[in-house]
N, C-alpha and C positions, 0 to 999 in steps of 0.2 A: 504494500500500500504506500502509498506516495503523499506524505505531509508537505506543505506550502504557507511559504509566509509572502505576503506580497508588501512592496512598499513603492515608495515614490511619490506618490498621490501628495496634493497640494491647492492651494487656490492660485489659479493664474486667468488671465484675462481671457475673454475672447480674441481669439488670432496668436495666441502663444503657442508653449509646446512644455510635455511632461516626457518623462520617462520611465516606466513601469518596470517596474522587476517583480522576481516571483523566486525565490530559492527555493528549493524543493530536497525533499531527502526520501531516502529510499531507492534502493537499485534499479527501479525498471523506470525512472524520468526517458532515460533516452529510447525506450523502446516502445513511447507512447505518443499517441498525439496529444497534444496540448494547447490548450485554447485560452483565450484572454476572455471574460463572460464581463457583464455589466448591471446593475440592476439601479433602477433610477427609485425614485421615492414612488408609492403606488403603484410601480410597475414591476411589471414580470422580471424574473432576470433571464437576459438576453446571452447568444454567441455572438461577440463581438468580431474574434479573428481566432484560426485557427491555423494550425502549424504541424505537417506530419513528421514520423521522426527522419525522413530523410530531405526534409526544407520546401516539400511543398506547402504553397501559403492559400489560404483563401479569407474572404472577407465579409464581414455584412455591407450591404450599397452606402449603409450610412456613413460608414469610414473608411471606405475605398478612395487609394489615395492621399489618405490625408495618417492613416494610421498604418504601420508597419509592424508587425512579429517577427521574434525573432528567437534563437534558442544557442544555447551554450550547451552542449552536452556534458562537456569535460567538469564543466562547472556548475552542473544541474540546473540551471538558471533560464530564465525564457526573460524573456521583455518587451514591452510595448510601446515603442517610439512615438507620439500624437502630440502632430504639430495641425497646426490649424485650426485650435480647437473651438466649438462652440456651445453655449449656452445649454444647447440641448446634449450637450458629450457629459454633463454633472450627474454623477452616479459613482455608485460605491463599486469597483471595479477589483473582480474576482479571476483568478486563475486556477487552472483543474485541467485534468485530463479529457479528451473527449472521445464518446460519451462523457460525462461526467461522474467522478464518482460520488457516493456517500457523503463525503469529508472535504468542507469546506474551509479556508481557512477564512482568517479578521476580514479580509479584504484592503482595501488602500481608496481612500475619499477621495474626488477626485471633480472639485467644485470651479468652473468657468464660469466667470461673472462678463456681463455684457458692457 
């Protein structure tokens, strides 16, 4: 099973940029896909971007382009590069496997003011 702490999250403006991490422990991170998820206030938690273990990337329309994943094997780590950001990106932004498993970690906040 694969434990997760994610950090980075912050308050920056609309039109800035964060950078997500997610260290992870447990021997099978590199043998998984791993996904960056989101979940806003009221709302559902979403798949934001996801990442297989051999670097293929895909995205949700909402962050195509403006958000990038990425993954360190060696160094269990995934991360989420989002530049561009806007109003509607403020959400508590979680990382897991995907599917996802059981086991959530804290998340990382992750507030764009207009």
């Amino acid at each position: 099973q694969v434990q997760l702490v994610e950090s980075g999250g912050g308050l920056v403006q609309a039109g800035g940029s964060l950078r997500l991490s997610c260290a992870a422990s447990g021997s099978s991170f590199s043998d998984n896909t791993m996904g960056w998820y989101r979940q806003a206030p009221g709302k559902q938690r979403e798949l934001v971007a996801a990442i297989t273990r051999g670097g293929v990337r895909n995205y949700a329309n909402s962050v195509k382009g403006r958000f990038t994943i990425s993954r360190d094997n060696a160094e269990n780590t995934l991360y989420l590069q989002m530049n561009s950001l806007k109003p509607e990106d403020t959400a508590v932004y979680y990382c897991n496997t995907w599917p996802p498993g059981d086991y959530w970690g804290q998340g990382t906040q992750v507030t764009v003011s207009s």
